[in-house]
PASETOR-427932 format. One line per 3 residues: their letters; for each residue x, y, z of N, C-alpha, C, O, CB. Coordinates in steps of 0.2 Angstrom, whole numbers, plus 2048, in hexadecimal, padded with zeros to 3 digits. Glycine has a CB too. Layout:
N
A	X/Y/Z/X/Y/Z/X/Y/Z/X/Y/Z/X/Y/Z ~ ...
***
This chain:
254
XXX	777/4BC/638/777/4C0/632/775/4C7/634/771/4C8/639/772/4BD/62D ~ 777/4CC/631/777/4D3/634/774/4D5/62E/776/4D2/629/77E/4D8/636 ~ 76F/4D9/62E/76D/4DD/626/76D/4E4/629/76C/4E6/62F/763/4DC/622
XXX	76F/4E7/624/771/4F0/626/76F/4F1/61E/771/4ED/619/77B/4F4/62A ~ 76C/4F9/61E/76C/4FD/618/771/503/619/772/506/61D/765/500/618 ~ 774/503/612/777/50B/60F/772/50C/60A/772/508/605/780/50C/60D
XXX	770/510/60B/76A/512/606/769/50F/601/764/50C/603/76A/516/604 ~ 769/50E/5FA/766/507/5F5/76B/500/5F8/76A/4FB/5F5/767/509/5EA ~ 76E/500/5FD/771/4F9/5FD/76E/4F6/601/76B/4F9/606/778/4F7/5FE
XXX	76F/4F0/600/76B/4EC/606/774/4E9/609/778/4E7/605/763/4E3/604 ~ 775/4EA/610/77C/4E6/611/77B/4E0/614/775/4E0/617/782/4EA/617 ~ 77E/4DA/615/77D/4D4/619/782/4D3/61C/786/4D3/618/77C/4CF/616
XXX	785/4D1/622/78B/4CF/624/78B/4C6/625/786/4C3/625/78D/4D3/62A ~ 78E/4C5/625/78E/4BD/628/792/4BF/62E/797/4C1/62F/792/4B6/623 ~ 78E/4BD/633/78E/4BF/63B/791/4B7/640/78E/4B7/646/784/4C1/63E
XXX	795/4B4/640/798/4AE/643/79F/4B1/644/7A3/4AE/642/797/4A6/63E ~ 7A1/4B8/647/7A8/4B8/644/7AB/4B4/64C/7B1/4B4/64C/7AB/4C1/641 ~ 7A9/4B1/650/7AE/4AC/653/7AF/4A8/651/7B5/4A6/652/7AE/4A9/658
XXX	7AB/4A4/64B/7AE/49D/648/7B1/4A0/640/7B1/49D/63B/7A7/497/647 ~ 7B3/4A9/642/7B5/4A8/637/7B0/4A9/633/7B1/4A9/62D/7B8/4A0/633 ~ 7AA/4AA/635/7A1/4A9/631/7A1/4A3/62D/79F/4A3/628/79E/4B1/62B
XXX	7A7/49D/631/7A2/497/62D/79D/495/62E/79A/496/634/7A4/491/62C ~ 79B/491/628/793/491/627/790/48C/62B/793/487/62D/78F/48F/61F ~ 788/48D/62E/785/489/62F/77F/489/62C/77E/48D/628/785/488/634
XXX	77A/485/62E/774/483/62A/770/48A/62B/76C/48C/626/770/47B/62D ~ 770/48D/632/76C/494/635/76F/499/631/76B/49D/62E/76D/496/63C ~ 777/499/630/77A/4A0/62D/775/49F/624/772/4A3/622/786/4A0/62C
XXX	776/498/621/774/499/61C/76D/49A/61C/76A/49A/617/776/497/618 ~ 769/499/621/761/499/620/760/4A2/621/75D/4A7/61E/75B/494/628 ~ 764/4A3/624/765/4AD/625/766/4AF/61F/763/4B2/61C/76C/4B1/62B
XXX	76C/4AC/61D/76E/4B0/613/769/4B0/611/766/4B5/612/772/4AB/60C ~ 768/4A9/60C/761/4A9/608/75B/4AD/609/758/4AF/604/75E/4A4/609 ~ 759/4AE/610/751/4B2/613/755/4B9/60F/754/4BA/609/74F/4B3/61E
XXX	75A/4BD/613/75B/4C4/613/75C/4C4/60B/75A/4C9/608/761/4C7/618 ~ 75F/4BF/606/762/4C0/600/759/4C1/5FD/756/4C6/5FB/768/4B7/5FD ~ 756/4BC/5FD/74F/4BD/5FA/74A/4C4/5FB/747/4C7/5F7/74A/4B7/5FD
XXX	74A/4C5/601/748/4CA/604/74A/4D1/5FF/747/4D4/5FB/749/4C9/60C ~ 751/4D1/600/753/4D8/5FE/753/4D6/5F4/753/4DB/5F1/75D/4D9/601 ~ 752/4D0/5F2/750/4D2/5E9/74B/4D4/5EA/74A/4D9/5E6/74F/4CC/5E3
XXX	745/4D2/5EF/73E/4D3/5EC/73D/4D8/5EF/738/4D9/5F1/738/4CD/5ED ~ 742/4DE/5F1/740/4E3/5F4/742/4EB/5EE/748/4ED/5ED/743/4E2/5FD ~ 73E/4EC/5EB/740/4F2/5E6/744/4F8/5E7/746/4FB/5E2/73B/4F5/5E6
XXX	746/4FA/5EF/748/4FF/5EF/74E/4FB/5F1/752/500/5F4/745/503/5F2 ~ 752/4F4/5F2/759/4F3/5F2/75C/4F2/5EB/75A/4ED/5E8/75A/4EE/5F7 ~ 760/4F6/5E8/763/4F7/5E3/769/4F2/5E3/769/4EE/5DE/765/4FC/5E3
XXX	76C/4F2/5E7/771/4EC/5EA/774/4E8/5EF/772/4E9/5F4/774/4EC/5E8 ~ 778/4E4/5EF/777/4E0/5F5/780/4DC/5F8/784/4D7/5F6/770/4DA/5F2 ~ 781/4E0/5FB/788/4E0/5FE/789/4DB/603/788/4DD/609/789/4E7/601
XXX	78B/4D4/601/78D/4CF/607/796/4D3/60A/79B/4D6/607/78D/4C5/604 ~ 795/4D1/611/79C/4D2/613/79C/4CB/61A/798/4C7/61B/79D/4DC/616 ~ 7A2/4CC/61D/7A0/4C7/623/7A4/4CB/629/7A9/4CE/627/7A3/4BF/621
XXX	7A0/4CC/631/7A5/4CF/635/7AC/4C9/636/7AE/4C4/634/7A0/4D3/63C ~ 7AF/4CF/63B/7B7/4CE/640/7B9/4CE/63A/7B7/4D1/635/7B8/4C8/646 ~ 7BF/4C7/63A/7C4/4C7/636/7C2/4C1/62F/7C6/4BE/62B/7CB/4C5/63B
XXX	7BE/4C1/62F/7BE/4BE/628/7B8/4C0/623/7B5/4C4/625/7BD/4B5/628 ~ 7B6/4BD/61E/7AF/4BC/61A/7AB/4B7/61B/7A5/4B7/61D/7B0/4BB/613 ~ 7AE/4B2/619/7AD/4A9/61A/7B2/4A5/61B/7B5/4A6/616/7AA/4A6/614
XXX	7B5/4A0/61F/7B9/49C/61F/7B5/496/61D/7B9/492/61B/7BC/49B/624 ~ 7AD/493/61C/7AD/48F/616/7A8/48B/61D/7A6/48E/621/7B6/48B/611 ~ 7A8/483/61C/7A3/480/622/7A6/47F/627/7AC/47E/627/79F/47A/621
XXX	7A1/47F/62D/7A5/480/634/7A6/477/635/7A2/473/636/7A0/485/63D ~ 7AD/478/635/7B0/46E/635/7AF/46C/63C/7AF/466/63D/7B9/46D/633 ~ 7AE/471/641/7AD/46C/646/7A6/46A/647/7A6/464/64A/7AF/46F/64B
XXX	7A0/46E/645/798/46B/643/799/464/640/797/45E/642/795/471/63C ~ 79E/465/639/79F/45D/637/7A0/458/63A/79D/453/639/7A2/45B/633 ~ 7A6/45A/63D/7AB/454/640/7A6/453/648/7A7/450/64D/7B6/458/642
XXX	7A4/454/647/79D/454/64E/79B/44B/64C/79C/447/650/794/45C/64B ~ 799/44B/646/795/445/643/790/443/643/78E/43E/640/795/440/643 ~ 78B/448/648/785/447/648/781/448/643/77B/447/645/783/449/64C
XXX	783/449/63B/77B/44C/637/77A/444/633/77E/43F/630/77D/456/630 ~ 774/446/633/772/43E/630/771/442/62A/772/448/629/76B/439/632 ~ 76F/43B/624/770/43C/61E/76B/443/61C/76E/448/61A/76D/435/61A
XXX	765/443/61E/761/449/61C/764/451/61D/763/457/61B/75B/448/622 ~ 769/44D/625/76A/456/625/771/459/620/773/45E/61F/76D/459/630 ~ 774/452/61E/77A/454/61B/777/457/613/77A/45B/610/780/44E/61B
XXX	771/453/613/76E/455/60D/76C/45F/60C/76E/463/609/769/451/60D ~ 766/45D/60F/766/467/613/768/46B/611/767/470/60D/768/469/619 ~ 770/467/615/777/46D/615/776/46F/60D/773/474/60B/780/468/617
XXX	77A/469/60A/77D/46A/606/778/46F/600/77A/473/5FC/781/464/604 ~ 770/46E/601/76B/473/5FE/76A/479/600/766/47C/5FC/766/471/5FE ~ 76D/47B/607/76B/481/608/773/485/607/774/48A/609/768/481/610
XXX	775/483/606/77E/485/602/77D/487/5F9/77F/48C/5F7/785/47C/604 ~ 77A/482/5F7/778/480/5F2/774/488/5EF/778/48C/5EC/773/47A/5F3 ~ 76D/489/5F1/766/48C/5F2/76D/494/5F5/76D/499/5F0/75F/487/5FA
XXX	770/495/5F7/774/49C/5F9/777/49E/5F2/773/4A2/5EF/77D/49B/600 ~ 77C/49B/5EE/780/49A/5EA/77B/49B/5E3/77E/49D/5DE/784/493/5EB ~ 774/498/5E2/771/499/5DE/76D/49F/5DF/76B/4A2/5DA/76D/495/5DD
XXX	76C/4A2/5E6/769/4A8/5E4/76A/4AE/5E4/766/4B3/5E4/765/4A9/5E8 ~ 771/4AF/5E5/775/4B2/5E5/77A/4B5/5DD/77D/4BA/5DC/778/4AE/5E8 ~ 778/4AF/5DA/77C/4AF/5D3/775/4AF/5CF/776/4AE/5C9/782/4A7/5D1
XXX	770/4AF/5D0/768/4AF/5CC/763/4B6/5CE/75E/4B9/5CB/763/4A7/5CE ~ 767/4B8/5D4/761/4BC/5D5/762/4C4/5D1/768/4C6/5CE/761/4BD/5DC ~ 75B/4C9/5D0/75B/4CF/5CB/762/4D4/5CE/766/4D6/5CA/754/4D3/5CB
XXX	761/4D5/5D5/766/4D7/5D8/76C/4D8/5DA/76E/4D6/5E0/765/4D7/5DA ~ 771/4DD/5D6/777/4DC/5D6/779/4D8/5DE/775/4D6/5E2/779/4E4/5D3 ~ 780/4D7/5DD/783/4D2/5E3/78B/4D6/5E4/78F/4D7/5DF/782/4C7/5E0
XXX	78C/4D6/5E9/793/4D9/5EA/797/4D7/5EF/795/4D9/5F5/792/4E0/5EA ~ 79E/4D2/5EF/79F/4CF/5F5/7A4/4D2/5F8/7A9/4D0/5F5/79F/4C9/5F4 ~ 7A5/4D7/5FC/7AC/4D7/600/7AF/4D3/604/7AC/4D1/609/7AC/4DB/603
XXX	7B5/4D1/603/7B9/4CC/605/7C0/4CC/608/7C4/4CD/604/7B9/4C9/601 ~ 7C1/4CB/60E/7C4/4D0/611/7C7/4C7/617/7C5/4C2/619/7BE/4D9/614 ~ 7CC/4C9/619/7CE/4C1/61C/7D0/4BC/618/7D5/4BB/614/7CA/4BE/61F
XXX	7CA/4B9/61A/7CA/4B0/615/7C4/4B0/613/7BF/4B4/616/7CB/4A7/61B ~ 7C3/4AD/60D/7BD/4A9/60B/7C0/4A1/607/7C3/49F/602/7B9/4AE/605 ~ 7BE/49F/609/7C1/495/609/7BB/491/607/7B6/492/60B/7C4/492/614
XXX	7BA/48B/602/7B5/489/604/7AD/48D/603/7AB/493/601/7B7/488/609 ~ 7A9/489/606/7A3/48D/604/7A4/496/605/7A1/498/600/79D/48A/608 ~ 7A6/49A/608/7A7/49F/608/7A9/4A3/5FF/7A8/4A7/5FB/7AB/4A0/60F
XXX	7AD/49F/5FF/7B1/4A2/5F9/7AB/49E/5F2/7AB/4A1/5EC/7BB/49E/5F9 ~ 7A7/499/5F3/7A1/499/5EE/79F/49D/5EF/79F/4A1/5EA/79C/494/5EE ~ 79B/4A0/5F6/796/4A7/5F8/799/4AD/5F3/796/4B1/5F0/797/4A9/603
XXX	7A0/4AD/5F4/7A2/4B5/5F0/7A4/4B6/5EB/7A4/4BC/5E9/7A7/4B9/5F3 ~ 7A6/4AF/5E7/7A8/4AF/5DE/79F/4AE/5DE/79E/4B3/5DA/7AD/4A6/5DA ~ 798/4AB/5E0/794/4AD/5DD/790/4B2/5DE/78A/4B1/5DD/793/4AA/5DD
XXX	794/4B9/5DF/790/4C0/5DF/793/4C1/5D8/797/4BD/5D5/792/4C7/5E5 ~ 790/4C6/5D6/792/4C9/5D0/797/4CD/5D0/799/4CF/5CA/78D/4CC/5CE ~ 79B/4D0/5D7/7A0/4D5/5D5/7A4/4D1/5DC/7A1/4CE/5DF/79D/4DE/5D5
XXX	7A9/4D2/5DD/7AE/4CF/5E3/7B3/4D5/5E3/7B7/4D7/5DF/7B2/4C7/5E0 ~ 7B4/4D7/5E9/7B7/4DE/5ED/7BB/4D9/5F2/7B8/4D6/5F6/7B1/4E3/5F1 ~ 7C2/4D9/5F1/7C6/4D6/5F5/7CB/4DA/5F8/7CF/4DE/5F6/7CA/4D2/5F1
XXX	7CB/4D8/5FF/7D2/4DB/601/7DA/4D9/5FD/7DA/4D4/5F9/7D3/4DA/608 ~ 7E0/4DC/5FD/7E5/4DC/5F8/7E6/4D2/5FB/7E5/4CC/5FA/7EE/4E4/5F9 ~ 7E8/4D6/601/7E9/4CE/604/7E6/4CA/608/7E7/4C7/60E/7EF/4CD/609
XXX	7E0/4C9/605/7DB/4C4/608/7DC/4BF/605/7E0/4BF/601/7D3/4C5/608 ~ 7D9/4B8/606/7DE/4B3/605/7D5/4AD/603/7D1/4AC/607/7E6/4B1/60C ~ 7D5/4AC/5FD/7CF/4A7/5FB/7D1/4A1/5F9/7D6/4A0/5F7/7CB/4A9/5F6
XXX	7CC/49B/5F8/7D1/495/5F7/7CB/490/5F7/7C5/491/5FA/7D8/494/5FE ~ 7CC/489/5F4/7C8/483/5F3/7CB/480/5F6/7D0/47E/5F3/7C7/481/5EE ~ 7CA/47C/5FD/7CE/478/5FF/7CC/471/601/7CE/46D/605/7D2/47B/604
XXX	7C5/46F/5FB/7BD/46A/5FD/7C3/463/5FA/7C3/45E/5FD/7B2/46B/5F5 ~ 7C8/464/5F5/7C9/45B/5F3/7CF/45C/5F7/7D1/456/5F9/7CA/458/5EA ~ 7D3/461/5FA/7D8/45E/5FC/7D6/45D/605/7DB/45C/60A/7DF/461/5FA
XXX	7D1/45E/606/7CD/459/60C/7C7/453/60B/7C2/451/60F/7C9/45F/610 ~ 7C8/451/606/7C3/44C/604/7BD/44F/602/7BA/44A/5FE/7C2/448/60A ~ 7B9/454/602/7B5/457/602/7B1/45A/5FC/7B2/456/5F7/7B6/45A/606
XXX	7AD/45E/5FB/7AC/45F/5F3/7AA/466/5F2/7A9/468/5F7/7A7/45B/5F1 ~ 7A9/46C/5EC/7A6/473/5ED/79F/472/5EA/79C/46D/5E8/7AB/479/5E8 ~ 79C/479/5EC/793/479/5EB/796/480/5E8/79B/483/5E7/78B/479/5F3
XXX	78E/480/5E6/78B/488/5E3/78B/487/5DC/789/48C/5D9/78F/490/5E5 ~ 78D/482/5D9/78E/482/5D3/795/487/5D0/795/48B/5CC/787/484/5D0 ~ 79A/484/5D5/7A0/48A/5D3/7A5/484/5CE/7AA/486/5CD/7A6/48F/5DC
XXX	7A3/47D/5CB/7A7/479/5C8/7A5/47E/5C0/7AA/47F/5BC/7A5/471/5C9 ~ 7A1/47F/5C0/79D/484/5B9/7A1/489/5BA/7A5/48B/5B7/794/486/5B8 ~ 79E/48E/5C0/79F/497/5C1/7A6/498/5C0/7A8/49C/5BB/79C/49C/5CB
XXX	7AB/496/5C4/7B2/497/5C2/7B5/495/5BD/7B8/499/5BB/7B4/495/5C6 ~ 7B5/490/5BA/7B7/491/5B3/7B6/496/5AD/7BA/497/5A9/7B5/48D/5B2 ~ 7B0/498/5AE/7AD/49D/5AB/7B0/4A2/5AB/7B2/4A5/5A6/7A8/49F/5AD
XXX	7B2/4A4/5B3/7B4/4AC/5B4/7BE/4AC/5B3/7C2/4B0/5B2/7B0/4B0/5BE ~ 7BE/4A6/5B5/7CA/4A7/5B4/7C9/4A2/5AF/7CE/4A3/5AC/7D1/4A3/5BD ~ 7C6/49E/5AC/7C9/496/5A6/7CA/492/5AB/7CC/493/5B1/7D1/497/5A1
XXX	7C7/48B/5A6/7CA/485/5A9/7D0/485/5AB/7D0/484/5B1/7CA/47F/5A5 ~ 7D6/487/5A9/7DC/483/5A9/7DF/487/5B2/7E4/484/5B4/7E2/485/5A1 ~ 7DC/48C/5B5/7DC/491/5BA/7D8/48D/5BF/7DB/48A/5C4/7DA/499/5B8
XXX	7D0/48D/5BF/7CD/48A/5C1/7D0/483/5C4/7D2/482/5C9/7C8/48B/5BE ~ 7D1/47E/5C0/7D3/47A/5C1/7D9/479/5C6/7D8/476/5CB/7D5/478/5BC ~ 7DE/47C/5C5/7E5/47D/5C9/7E1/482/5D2/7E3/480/5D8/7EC/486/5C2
XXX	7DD/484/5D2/7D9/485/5D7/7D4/484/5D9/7D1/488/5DC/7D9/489/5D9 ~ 7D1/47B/5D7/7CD/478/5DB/7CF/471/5DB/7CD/46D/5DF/7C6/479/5D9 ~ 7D3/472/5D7/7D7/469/5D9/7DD/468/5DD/7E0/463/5DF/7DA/464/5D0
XXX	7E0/46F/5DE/7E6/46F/5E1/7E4/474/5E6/7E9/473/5EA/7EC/470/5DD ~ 7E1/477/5E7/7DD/47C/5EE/7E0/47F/5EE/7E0/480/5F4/7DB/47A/5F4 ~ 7E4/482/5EC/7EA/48A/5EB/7E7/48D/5EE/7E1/48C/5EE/7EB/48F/5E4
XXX	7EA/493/5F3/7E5/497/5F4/7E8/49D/5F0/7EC/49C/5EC/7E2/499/5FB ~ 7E4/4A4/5F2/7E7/4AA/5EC/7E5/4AF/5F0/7E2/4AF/5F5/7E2/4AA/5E4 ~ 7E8/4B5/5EE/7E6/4BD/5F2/7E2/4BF/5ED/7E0/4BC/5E8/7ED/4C4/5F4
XXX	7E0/4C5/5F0/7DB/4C9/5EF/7DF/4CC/5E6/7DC/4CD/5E1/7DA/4CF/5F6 ~ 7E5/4CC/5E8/7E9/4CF/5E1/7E9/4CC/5DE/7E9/4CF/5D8/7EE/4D0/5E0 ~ 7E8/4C5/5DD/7EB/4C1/5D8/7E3/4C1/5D5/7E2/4C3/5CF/7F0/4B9/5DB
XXX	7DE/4C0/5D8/7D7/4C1/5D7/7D4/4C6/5D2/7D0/4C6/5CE/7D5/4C2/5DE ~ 7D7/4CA/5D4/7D6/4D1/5CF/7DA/4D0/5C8/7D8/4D0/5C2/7D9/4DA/5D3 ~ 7E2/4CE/5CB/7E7/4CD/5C4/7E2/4C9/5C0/7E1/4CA/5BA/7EF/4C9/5C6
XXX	7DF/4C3/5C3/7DB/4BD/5BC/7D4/4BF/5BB/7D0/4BB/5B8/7DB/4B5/5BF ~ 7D1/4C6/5BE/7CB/4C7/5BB/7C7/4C5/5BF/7C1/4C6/5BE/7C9/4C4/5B6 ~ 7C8/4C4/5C2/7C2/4BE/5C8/7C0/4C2/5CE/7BB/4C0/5D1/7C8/4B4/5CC
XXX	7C3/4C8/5D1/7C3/4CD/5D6/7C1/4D5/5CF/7C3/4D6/5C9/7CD/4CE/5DB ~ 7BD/4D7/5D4/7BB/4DE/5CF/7C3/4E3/5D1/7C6/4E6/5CD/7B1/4E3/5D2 ~ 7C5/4E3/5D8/7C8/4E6/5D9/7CC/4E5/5E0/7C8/4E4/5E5/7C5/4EC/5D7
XXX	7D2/4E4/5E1/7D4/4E2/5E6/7D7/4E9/5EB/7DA/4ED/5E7/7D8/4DD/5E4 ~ 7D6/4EB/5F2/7D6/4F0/5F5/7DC/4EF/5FC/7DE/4EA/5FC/7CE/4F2/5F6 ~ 7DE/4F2/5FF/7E0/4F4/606/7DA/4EF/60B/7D4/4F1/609/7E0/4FD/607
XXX	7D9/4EB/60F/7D7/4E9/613/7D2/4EE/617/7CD/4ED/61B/7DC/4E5/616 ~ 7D5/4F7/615/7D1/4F9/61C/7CC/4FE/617/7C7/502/619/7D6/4FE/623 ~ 7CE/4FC/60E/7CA/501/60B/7C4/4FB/609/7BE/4FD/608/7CE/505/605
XXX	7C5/4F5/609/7BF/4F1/609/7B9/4F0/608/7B6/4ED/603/7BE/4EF/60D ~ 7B6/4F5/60D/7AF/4F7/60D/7AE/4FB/608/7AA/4FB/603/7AD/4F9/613 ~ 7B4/502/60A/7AF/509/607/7B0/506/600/7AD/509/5FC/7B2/514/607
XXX	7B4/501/5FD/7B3/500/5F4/7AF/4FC/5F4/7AE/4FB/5EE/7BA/4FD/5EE ~ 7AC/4F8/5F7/7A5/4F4/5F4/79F/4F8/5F7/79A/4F7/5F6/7A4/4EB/5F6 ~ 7A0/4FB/5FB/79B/500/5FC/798/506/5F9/793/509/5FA/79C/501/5FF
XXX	79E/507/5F3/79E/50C/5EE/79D/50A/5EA/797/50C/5E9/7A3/50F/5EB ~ 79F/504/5E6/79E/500/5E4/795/4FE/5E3/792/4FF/5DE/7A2/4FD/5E8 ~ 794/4FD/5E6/78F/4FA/5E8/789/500/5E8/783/4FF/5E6/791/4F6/5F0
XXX	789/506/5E9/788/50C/5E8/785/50D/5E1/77F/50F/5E0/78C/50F/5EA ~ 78C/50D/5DD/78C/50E/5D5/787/508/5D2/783/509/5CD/796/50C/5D2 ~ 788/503/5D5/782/4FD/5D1/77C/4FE/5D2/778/4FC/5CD/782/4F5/5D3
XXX	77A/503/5DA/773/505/5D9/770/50A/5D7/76C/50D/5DA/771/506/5DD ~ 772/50C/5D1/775/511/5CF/772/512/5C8/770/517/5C6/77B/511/5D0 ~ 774/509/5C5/774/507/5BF/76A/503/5BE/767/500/5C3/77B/501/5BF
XXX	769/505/5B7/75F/503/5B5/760/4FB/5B8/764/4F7/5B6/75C/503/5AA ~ 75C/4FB/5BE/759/4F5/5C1/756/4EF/5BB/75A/4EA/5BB/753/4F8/5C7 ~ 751/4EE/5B7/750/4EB/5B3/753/4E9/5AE/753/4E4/5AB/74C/4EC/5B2
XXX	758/4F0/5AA/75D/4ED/5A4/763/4E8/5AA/765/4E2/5A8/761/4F6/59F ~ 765/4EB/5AF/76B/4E7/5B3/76A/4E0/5B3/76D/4DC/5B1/76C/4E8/5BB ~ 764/4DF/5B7/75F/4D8/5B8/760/4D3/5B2/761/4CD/5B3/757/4D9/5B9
XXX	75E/4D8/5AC/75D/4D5/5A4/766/4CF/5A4/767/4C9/5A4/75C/4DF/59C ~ 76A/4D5/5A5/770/4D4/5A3/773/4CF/5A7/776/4CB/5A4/775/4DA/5A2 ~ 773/4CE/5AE/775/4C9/5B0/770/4C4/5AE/772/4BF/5AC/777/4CB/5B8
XXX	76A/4C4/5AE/769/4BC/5AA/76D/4BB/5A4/771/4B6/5A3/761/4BB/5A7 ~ 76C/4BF/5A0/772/4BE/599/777/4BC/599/77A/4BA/594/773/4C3/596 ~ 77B/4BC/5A1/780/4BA/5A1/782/4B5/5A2/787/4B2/59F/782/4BC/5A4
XXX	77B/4B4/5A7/77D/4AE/5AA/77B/4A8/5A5/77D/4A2/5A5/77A/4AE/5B0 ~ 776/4AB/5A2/774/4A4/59B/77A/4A0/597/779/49A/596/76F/4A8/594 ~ 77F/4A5/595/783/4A3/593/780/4A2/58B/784/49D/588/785/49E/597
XXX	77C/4A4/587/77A/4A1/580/77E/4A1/579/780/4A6/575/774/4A4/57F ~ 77F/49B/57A/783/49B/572/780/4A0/56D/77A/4A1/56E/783/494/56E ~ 784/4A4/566/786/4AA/565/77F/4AC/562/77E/4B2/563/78D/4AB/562
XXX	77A/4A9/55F/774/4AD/55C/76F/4AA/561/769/4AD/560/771/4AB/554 ~ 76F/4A6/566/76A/4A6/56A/76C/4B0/56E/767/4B3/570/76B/49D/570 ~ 771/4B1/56E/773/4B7/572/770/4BD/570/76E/4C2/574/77A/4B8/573
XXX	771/4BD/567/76E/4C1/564/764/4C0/566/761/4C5/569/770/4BF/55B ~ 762/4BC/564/75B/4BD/566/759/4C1/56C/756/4C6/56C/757/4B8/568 ~ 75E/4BD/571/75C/4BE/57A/75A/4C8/57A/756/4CB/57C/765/4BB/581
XXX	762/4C8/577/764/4D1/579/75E/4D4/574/75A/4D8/576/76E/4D4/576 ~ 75E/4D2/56E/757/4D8/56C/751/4D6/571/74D/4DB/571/754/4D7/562 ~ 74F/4D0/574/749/4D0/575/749/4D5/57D/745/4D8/57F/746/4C8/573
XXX	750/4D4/580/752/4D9/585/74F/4DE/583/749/4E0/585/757/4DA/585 ~ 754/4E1/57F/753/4EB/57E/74D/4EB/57C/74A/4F0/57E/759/4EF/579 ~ 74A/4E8/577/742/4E9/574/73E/4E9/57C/73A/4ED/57C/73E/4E1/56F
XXX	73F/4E6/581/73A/4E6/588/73D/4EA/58B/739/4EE/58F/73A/4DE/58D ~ 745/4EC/58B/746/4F5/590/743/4FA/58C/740/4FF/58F/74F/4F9/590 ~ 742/4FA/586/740/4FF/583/738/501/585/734/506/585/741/4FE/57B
XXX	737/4FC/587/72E/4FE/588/72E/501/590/728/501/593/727/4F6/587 ~ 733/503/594/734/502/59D/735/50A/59B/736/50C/595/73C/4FC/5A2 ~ 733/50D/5A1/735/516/5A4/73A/517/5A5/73C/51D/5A6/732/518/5A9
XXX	73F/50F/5A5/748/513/5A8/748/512/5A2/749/518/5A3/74F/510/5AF ~ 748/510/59B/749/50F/595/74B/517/592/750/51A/590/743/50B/591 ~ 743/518/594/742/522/592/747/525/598/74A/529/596/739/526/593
XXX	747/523/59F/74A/527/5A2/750/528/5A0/752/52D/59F/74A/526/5A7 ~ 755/521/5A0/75A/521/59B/75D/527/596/761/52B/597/757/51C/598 ~ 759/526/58F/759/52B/58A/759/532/58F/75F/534/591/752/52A/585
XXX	755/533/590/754/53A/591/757/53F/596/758/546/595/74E/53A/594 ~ 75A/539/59A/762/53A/59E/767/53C/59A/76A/541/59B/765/533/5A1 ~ 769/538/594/76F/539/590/76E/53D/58D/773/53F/58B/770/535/58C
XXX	768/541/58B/765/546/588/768/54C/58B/76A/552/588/75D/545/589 ~ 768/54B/58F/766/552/595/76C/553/598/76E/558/599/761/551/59C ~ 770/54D/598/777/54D/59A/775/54E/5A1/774/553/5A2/77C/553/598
XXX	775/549/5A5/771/549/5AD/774/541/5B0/776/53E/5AB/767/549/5AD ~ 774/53F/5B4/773/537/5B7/76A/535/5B8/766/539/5BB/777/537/5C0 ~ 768/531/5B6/764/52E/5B5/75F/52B/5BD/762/529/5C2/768/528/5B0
XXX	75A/52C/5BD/758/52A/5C3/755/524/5C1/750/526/5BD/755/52F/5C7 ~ 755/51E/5C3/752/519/5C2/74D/517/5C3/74E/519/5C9/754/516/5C2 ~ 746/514/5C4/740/512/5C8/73E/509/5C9/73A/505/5CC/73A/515/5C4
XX	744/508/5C4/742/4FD/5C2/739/4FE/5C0/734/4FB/5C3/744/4F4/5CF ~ 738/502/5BB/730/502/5B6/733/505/5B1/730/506/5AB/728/508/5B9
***
């Protein structure tokens, strides 16, 4: 795992690029640390997974499996430290931005539907391919994907393992924006820029709200009891006083 700063971002790369950066038990003990590390750190605003050489993720390294050595405990592990990525990723305060650029197959492609924004090259190419190898998906993407394309889409690509470009990704909503393979970076890095950019505590607020999913008057409470708790914060006033002044807002997350 590589961590580099561009100024409020925290970047991560997934660093295996001779195997494609499929996963193993170390790449994800590296995610998780650096993912935790950069929420609970105030001055990262957001947080930019990418993967080096030619891919993002190609998903688990099958030759680790086809190996046979992991006993029941370690297959267990596995599948919780895959698990534990996919949850903290999609729960943490800290915006999440995935560029995706090659393949993401498999767990990689859980890793980058569960950021909050997905930056694709036009022709990178993503894909479920767990049942039509016997196998199964994590991160909780039987829920997350449906959500973001509909069952009837979702479905057609995790029971039949379609894979899809970057285009078609954007065309269904599911890609914020699909790009040229070599502009990749500088748009989730812009990207990614603009979200640090945005009041740290109201953002945080909103992606829980999102993620709660609450039927329609539980949503009403949530959101006033929200804005009633921004209103008492300094980016609340900084906020106002910005619009006021006709200025960009400098934020503090107090």
């Amino acid at each position: 795992m590589l961590i580099s700063r561009h100024r409020d971002t925290a970047i991560l790369t997934l660093n295996r690029p001779d195997r494609l950066n499929a996963v193993s038990e170390q790449l994800y003990r590296e995610l998780i640390a650096a993912l935790l590390v950069g929420d609970a750190d105030p001055s990262v605003r957001c947080v930019l997974l990418t993967g080096a050489g030619r891919a993002f993720c190609v998903g688990a390294d099958l030759k680790d499996h086809q190996a046979g050595t992991r006993t029941a405990d370690d297959r267990q592990r596995y599948v919780e430290l895959g698990q534990q990525v996919c949850r903290q990723i999609q729960t943490m305060s800290t915006p999440v931005v995935a560029a995706v650029h090659g393949y993401a197959l498999g767990a990689g492609a859980e890793i980058a539907i569960s950021a909050d924004f997905l930056v694709m090259a036009a022709e990178a190419k993503m894909g479920f391919p767990e049942v039509s190898i016997g196998t199964f998906v994590g991160g909780g993407i039987t829920h997350r994907l449906p959500r973001l394309i509909g069952l009837r889409r979702a479905t057609d690509l995790l029971i039949l393992g379609e894979r899809f470009t970057g285009e078609q990704a954007r065309d269904w909503g599911l890609a914020h924006m699909a790009v040229p393979a070599t502009e990749v970076t500088l748009a989730a890095t812009a990207l990614a820029a603009e979200l640090a950019g945005k009041a740290p505590l109201a953002l945080a607020r909103m992606k829980e709200a999102l993620r709660r999913d609450d039927p329609p008057e539980t949503a009403l409470a949530n959101e006033a009891r929200d804005l009633l708790a921004l209103m008492e914060t300094s980016d609340w006033a900084e906020g106002v006083a910005a619009f006021a002044d006709r200025r960009d807002p400098v934020f503090q997350g107090k």
